[in-house]
C-alpha positions as CSV (number, residue, x, y, z in Angstrom):
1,X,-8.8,-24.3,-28.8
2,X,-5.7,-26.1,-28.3
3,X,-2.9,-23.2,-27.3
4,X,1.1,-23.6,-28.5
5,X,3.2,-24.2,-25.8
6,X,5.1,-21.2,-24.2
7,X,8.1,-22.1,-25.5
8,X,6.9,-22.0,-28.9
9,X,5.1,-19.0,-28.8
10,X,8.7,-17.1,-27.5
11,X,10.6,-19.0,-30.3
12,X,8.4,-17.3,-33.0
13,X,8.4,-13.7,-31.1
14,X,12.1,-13.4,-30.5
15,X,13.3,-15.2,-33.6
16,X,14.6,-18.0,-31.1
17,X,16.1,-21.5,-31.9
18,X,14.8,-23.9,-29.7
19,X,18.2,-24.6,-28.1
20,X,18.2,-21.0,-26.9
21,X,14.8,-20.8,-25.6
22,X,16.2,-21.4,-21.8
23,X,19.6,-19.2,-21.6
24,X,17.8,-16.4,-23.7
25,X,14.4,-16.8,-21.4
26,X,16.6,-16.9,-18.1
27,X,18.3,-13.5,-19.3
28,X,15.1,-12.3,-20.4
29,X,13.9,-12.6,-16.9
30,X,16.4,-11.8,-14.6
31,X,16.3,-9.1,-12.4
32,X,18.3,-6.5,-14.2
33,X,21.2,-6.1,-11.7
34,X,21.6,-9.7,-11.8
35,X,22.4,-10.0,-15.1
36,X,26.3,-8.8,-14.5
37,X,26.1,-11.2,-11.5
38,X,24.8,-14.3,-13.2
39,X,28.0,-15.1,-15.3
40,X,29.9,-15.3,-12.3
41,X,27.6,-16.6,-9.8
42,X,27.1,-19.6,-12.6
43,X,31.4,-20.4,-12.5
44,X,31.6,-20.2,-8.6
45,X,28.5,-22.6,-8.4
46,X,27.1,-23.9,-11.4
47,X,23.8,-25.2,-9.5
48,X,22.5,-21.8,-8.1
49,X,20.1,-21.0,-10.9
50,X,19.2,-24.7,-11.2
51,X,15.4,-23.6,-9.7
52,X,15.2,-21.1,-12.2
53,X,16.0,-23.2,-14.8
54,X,13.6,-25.5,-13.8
55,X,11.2,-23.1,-13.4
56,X,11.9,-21.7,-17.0
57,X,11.3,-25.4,-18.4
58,X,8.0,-25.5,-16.9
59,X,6.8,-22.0,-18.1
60,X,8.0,-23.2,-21.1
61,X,6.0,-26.0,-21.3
62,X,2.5,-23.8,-20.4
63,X,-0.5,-24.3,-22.7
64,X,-2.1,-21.5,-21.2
65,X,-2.0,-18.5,-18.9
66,X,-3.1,-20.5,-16.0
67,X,-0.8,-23.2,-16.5
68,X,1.8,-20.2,-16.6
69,X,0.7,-18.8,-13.7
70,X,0.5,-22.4,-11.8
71,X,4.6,-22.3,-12.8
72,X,5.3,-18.7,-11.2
73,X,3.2,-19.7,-8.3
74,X,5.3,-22.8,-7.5
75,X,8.8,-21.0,-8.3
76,X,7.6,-18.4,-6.0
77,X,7.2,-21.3,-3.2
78,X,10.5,-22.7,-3.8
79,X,12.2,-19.3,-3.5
80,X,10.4,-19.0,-0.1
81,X,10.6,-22.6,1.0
82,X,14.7,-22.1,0.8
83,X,14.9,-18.9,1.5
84,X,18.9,-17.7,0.8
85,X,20.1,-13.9,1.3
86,X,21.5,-14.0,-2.6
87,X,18.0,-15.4,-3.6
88,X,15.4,-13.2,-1.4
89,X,17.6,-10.2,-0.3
90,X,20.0,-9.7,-3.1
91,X,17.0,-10.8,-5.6
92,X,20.1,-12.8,-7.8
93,X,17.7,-14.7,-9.3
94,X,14.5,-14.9,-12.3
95,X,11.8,-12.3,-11.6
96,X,8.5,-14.2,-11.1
97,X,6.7,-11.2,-11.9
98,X,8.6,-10.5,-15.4
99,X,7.9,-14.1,-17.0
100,X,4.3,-13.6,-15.4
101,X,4.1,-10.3,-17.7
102,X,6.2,-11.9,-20.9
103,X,3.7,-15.5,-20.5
104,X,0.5,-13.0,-20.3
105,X,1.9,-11.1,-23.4
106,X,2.9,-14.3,-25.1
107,X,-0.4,-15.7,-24.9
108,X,-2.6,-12.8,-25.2
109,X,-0.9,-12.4,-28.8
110,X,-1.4,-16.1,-29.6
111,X,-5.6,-14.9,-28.8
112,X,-5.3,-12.2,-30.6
113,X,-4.3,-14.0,-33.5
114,X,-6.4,-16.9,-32.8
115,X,-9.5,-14.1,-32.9
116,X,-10.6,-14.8,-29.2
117,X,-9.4,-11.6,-27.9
């Protein structure tokens, strides 16, 4: 069975254009003391979150749970391949593990439905 994208499957959950599935995912999956940061991290230098973002296009993008978890795995290299005390220390950045738990919600609903679950 051929799954719906992730993106998709949040559009039709959160009552989500498509033009806001990235800025409403990123908030979605910040670490909740970076959410007052964000806004002003994203003025001082607008390219900060630009591995999140990318990291939010591919989850996005996920036919599965283990694409989904192929996308967390790789952000989570990236964060330690570059490591940066805002990034690791002050955790200013998407939690890994809370779009692992929103993609393993997503798509256990989309089973559910489907009857596989």
């Amino acid at each position: 069975m051929e799954m719906q994208p992730l993106h998709a499957l949040f559009w039709e959950r959160f009552a989500c254009p498509p033009s806001d599935y990235e800025e409403r995912m990123f908030n979605a999956c910040l670490y909740w003391h970076a959410r007052c940061l964000a806004p002003l991290v994203r003025r001082l230098d607008p390219d900060f979150f630009a591995p999140d973002l990318r990291f939010i296009q591919r989850l996005g993008a996920a036919t599965g749970l283990q694409d989904a978890e192929a996308a967390v795995s790789g952000f989570r290299q990236v964060n330690w391949r570059r490591p940066s005390f805002w990034r690791l220390r002050l955790k200013c950045r998407v939690s890994s593990r809370k779009a692992s738990r929103l993609a393993r919600e997503l798509f256990g609903t989309e089973l559910e439905s489907a009857g596989l679950r």
